[in-house]
mmCIF file of the N, C-alpha and C atoms, coordinates in Angstrom:
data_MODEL
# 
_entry.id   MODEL 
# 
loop_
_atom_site.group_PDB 
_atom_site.id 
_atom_site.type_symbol 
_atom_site.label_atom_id 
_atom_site.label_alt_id 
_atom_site.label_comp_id 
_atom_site.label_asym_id 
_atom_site.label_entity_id 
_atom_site.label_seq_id 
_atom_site.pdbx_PDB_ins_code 
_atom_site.Cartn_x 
_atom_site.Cartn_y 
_atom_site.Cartn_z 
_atom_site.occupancy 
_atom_site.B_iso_or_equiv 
_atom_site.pdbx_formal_charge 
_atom_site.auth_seq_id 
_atom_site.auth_comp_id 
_atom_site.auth_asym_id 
_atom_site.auth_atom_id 
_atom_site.pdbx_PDB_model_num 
ATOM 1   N N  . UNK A 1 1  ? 14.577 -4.404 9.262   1.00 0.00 ? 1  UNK A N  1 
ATOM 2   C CA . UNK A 1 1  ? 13.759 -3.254 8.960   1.00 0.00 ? 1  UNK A CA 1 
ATOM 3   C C  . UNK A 1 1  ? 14.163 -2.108 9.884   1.00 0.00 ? 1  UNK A C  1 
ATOM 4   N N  . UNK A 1 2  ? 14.470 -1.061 9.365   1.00 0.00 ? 2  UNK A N  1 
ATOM 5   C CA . UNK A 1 2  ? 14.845 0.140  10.066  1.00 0.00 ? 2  UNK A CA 1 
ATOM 6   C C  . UNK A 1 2  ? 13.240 0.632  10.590  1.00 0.00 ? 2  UNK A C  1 
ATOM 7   N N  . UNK A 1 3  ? 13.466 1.646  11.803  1.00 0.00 ? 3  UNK A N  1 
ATOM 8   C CA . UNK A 1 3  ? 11.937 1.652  12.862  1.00 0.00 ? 3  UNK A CA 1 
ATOM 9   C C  . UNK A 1 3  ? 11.459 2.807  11.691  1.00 0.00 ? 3  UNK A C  1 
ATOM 10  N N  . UNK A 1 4  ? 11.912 3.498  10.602  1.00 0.00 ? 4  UNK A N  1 
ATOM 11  C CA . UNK A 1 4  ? 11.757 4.349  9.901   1.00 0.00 ? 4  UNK A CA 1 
ATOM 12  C C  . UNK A 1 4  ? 10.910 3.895  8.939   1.00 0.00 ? 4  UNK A C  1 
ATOM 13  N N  . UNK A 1 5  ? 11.180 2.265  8.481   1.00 0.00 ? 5  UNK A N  1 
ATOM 14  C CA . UNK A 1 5  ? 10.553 1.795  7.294   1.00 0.00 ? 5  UNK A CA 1 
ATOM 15  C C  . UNK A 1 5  ? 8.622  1.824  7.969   1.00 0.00 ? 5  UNK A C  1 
ATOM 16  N N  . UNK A 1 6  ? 8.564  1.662  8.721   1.00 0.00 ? 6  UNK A N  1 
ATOM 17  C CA . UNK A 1 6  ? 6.953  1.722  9.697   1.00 0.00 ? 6  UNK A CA 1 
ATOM 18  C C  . UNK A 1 6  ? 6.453  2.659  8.997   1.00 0.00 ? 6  UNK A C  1 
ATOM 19  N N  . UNK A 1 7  ? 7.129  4.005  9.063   1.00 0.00 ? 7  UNK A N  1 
ATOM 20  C CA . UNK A 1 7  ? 6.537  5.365  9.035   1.00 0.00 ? 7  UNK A CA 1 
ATOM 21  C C  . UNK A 1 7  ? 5.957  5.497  7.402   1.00 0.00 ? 7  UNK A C  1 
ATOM 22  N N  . UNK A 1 8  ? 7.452  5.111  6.497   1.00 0.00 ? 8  UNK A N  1 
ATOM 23  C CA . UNK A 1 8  ? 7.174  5.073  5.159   1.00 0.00 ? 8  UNK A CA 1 
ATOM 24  C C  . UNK A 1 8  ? 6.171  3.929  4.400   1.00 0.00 ? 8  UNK A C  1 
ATOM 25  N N  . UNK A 1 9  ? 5.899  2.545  5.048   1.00 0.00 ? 9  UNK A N  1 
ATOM 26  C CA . UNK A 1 9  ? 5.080  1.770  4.439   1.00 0.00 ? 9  UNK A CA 1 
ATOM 27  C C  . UNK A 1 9  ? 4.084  2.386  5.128   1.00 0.00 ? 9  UNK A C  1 
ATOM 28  N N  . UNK A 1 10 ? 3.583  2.757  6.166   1.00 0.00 ? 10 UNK A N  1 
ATOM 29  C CA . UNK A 1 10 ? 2.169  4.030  6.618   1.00 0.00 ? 10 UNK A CA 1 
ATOM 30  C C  . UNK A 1 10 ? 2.172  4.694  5.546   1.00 0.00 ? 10 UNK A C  1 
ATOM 31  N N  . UNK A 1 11 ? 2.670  5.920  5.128   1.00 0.00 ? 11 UNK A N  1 
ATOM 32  C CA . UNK A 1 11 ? 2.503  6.447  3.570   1.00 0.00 ? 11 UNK A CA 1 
ATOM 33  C C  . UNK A 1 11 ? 2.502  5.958  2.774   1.00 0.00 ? 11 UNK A C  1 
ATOM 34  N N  . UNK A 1 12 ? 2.925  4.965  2.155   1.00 0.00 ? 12 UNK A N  1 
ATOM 35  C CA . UNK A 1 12 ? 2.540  4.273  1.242   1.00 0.00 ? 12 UNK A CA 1 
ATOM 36  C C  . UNK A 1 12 ? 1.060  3.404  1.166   1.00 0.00 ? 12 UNK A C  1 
ATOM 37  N N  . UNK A 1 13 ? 0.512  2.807  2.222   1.00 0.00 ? 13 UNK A N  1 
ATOM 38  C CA . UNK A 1 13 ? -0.597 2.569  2.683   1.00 0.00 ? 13 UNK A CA 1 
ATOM 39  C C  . UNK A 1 13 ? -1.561 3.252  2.272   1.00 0.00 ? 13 UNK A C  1 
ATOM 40  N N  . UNK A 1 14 ? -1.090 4.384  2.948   1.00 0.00 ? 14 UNK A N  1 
ATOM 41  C CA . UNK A 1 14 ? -2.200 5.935  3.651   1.00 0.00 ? 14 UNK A CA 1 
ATOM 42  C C  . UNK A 1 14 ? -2.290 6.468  1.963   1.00 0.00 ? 14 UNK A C  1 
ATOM 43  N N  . UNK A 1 15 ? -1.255 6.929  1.662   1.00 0.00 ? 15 UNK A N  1 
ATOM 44  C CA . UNK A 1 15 ? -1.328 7.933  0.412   1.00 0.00 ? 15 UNK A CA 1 
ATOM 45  C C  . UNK A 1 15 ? -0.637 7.821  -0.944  1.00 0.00 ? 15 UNK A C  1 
ATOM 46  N N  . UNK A 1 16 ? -0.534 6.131  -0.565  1.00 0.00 ? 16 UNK A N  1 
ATOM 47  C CA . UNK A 1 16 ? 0.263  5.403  -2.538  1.00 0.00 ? 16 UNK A CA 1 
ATOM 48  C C  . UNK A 1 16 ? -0.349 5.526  -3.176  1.00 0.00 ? 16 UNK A C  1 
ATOM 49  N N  . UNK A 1 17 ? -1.758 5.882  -3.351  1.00 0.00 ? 17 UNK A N  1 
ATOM 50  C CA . UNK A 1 17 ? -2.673 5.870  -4.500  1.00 0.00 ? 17 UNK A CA 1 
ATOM 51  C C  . UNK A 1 17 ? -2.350 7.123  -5.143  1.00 0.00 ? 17 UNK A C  1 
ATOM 52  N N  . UNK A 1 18 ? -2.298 7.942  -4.384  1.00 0.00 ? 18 UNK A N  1 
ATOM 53  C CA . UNK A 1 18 ? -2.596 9.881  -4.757  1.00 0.00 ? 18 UNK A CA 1 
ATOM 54  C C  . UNK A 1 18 ? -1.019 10.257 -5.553  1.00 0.00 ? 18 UNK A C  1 
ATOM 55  N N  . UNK A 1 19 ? -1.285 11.208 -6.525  1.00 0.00 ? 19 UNK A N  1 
ATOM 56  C CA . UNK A 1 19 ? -0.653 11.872 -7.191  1.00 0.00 ? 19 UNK A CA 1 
ATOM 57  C C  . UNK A 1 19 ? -0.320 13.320 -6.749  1.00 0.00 ? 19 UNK A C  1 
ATOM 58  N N  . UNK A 1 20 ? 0.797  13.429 -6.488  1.00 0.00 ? 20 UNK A N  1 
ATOM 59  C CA . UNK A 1 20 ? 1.386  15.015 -5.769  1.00 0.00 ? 20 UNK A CA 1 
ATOM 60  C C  . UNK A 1 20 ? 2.517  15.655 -6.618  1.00 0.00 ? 20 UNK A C  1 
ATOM 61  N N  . UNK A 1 21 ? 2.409  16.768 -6.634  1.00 0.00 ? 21 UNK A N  1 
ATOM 62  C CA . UNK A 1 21 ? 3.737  17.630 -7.093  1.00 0.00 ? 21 UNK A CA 1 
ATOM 63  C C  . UNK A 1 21 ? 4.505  17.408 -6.416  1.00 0.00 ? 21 UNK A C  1 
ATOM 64  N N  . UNK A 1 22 ? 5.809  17.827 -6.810  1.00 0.00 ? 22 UNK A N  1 
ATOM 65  C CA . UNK A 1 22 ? 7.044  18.310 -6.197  1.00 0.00 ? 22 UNK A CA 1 
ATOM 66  C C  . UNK A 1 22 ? 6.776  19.612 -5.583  1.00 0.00 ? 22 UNK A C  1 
ATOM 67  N N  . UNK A 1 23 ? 6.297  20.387 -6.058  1.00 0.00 ? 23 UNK A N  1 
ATOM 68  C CA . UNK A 1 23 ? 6.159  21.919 -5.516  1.00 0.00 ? 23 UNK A CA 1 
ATOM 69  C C  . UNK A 1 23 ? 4.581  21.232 -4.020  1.00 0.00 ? 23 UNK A C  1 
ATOM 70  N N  . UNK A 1 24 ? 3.874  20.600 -4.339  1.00 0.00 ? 24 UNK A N  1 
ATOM 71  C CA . UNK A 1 24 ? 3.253  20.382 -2.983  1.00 0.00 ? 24 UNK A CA 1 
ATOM 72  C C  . UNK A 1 24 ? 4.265  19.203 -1.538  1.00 0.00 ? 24 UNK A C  1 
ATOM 73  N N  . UNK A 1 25 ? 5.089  18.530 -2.255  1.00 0.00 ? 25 UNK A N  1 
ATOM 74  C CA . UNK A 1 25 ? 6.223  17.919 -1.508  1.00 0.00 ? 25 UNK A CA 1 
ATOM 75  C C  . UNK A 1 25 ? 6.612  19.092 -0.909  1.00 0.00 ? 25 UNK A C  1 
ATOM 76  N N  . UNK A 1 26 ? 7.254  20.375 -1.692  1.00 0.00 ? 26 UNK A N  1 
ATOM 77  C CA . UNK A 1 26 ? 8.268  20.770 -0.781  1.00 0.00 ? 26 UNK A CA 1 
ATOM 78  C C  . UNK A 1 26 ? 7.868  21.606 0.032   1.00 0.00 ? 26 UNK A C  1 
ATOM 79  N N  . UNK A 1 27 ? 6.372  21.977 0.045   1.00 0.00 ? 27 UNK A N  1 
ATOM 80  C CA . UNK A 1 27 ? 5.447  22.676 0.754   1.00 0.00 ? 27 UNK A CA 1 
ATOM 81  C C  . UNK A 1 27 ? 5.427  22.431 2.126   1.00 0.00 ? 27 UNK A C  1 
ATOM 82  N N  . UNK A 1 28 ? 5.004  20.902 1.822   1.00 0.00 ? 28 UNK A N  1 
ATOM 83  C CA . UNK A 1 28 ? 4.511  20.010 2.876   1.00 0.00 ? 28 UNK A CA 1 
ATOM 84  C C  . UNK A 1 28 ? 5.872  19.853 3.947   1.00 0.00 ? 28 UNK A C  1 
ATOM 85  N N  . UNK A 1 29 ? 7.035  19.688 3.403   1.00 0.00 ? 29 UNK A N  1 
ATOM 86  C CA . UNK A 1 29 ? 8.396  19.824 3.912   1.00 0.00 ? 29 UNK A CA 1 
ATOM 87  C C  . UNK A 1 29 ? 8.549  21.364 4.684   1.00 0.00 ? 29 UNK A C  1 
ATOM 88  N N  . UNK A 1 30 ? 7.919  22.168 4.051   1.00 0.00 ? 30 UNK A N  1 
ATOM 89  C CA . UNK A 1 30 ? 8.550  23.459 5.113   1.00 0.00 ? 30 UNK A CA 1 
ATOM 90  C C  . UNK A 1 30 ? 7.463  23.834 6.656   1.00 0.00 ? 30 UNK A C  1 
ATOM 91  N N  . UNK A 1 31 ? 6.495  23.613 6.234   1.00 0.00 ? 31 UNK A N  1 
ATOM 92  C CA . UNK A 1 31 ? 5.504  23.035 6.947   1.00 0.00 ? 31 UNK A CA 1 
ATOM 93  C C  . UNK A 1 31 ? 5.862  22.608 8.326   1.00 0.00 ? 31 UNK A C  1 
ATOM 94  N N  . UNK A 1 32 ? 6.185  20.851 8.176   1.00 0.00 ? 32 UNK A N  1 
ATOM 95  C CA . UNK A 1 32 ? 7.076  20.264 8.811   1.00 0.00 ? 32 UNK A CA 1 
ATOM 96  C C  . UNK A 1 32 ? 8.370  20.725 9.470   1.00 0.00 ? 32 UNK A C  1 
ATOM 97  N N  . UNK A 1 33 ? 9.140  21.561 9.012   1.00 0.00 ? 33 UNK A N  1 
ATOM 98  C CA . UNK A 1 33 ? 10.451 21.860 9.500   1.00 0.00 ? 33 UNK A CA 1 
ATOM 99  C C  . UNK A 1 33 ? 9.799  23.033 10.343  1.00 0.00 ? 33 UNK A C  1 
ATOM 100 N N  . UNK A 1 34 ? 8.570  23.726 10.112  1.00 0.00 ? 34 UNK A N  1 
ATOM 101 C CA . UNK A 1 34 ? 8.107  25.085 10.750  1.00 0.00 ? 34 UNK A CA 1 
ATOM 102 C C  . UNK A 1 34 ? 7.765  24.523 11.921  1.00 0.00 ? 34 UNK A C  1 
ATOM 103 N N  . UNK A 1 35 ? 6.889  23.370 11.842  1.00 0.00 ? 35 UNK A N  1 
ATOM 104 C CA . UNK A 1 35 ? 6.198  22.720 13.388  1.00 0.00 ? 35 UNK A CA 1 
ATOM 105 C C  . UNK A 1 35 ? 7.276  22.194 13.975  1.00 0.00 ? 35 UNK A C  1 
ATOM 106 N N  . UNK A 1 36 ? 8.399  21.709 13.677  1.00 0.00 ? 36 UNK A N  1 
ATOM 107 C CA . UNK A 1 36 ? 9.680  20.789 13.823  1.00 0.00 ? 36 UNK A CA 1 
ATOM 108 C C  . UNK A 1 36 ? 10.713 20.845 13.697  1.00 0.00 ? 36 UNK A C  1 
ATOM 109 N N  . UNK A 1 37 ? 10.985 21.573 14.050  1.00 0.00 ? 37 UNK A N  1 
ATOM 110 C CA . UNK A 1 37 ? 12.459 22.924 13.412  1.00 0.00 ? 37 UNK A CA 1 
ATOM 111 C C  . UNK A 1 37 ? 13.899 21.735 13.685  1.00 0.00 ? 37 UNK A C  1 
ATOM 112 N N  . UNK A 1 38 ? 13.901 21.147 15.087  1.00 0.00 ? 38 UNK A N  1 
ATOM 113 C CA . UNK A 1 38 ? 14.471 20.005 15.235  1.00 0.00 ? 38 UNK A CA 1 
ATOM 114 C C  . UNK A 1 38 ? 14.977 19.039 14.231  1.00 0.00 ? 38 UNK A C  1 
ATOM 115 N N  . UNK A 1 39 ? 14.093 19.148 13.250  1.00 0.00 ? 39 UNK A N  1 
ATOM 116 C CA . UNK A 1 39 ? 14.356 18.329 12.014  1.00 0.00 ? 39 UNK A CA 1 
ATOM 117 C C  . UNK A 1 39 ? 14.899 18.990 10.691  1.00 0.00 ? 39 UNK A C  1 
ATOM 118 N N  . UNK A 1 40 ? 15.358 20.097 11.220  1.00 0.00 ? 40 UNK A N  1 
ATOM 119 C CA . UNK A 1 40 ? 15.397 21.099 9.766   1.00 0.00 ? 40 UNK A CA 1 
ATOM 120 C C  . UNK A 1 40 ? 16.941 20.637 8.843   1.00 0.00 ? 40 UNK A C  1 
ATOM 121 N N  . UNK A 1 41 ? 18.125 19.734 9.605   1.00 0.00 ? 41 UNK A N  1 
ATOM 122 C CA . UNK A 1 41 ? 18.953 19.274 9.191   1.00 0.00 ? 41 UNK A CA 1 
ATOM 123 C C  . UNK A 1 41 ? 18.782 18.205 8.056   1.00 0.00 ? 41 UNK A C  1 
ATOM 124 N N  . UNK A 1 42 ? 18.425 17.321 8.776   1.00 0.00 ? 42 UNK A N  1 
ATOM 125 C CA . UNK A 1 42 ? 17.580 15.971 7.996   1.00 0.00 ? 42 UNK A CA 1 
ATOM 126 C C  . UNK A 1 42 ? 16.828 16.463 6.409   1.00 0.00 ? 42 UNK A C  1 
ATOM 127 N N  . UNK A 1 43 ? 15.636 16.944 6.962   1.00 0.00 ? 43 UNK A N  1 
ATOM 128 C CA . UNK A 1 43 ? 15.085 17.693 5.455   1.00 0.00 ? 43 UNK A CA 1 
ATOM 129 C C  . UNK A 1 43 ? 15.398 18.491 4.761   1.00 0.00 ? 43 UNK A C  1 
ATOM 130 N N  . UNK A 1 44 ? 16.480 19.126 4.835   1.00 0.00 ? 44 UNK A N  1 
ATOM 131 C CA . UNK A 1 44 ? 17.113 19.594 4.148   1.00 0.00 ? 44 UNK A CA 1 
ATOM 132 C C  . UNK A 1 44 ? 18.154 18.814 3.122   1.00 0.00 ? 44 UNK A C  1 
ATOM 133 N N  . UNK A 1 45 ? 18.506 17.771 3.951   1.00 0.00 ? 45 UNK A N  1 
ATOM 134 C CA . UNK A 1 45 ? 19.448 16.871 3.457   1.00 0.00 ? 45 UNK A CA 1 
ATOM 135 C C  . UNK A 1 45 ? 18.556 16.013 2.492   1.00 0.00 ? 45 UNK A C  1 
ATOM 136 N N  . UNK A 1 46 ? 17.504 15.493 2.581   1.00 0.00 ? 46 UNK A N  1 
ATOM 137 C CA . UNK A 1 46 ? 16.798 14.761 2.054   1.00 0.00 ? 46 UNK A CA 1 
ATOM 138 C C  . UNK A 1 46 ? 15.847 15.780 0.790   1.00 0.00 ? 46 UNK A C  1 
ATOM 139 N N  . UNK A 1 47 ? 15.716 17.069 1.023   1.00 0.00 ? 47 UNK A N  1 
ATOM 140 C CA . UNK A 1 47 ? 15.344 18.188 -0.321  1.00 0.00 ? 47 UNK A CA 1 
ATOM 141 C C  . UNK A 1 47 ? 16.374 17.985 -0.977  1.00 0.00 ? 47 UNK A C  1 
ATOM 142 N N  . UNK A 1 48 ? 17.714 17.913 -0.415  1.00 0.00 ? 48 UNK A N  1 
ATOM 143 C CA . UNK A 1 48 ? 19.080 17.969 -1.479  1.00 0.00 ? 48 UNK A CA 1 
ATOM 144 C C  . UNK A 1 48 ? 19.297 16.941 -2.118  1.00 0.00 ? 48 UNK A C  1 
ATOM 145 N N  . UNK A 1 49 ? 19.143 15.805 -1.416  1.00 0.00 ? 49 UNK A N  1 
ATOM 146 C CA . UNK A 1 49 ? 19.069 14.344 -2.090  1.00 0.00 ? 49 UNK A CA 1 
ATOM 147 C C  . UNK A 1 49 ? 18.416 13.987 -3.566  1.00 0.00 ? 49 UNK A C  1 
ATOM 148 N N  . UNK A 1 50 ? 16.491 14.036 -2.549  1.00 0.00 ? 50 UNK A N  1 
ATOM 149 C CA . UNK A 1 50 ? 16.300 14.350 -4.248  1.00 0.00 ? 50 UNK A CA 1 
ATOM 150 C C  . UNK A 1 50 ? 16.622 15.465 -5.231  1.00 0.00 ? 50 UNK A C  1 
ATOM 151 N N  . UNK A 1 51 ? 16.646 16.433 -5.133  1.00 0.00 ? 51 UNK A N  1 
ATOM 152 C CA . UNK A 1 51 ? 17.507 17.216 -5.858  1.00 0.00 ? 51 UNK A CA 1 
ATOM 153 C C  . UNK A 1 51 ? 18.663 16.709 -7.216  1.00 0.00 ? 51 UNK A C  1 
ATOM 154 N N  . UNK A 1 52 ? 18.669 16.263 -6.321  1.00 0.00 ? 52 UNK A N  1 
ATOM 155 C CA . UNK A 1 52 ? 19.888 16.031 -7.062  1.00 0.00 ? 52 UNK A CA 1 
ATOM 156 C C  . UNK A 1 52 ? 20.629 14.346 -7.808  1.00 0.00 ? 52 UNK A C  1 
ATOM 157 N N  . UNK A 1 53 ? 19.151 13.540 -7.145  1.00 0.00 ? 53 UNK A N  1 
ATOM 158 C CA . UNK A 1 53 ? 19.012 12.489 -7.720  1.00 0.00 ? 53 UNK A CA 1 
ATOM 159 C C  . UNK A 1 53 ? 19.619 12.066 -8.997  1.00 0.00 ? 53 UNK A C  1 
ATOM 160 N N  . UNK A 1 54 ? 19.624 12.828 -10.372 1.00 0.00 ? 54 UNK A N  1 
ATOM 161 C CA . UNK A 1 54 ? 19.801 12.568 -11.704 1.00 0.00 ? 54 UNK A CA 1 
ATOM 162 C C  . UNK A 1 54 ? 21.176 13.186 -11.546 1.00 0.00 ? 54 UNK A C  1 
ATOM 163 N N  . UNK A 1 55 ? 22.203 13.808 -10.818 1.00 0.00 ? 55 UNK A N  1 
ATOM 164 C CA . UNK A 1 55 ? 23.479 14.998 -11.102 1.00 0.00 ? 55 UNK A CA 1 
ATOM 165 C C  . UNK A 1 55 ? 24.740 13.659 -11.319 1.00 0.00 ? 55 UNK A C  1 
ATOM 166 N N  . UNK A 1 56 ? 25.689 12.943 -12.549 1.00 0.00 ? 56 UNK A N  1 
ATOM 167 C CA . UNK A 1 56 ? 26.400 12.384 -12.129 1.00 0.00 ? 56 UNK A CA 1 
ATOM 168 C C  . UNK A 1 56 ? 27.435 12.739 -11.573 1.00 0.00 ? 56 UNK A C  1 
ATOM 169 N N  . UNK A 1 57 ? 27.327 14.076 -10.879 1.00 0.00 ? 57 UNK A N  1 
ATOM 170 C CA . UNK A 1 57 ? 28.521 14.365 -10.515 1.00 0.00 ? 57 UNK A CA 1 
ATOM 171 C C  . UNK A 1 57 ? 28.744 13.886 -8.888  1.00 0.00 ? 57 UNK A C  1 
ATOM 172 N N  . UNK A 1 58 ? 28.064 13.505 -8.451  1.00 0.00 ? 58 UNK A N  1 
ATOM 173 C CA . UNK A 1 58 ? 27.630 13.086 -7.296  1.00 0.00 ? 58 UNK A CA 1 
ATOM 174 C C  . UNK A 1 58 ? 27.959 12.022 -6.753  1.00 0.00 ? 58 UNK A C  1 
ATOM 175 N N  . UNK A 1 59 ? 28.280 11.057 -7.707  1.00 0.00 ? 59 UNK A N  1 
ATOM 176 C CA . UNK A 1 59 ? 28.101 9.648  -7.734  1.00 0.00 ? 59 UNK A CA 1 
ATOM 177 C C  . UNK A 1 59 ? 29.163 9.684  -7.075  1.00 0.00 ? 59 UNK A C  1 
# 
């Protein structure tokens, strides 16, 4: 188990029930990068990720 999987089964716990936009995801993401600027690489990478989830050009 990566020390990361902790954080994500906590959300899943905490807030698997609830239904969210994408547009409140990426809210919540700038948010985060505003308090945490430190992290602004990462989430960015991970906005692009999903992003781009469905592109086969990617593969």
């Amino acid at each position: 188990m990566y020390f990361t999987d902790r954080g994500i089964e906590e959300l899943e716990d905490r807030r698997g029930h609830e239904t969210v936009t994408l547009a409140w995801l990426a809210e919540q993401l700038r948010v985060f990068v505003d308090l945490q600027p430190d992290f602004e690489v990462p989430i960015e990478r991970l906005a692009t990720w999903l992003a781009r989830l469905d592109d086969e050009d990617d593969e």
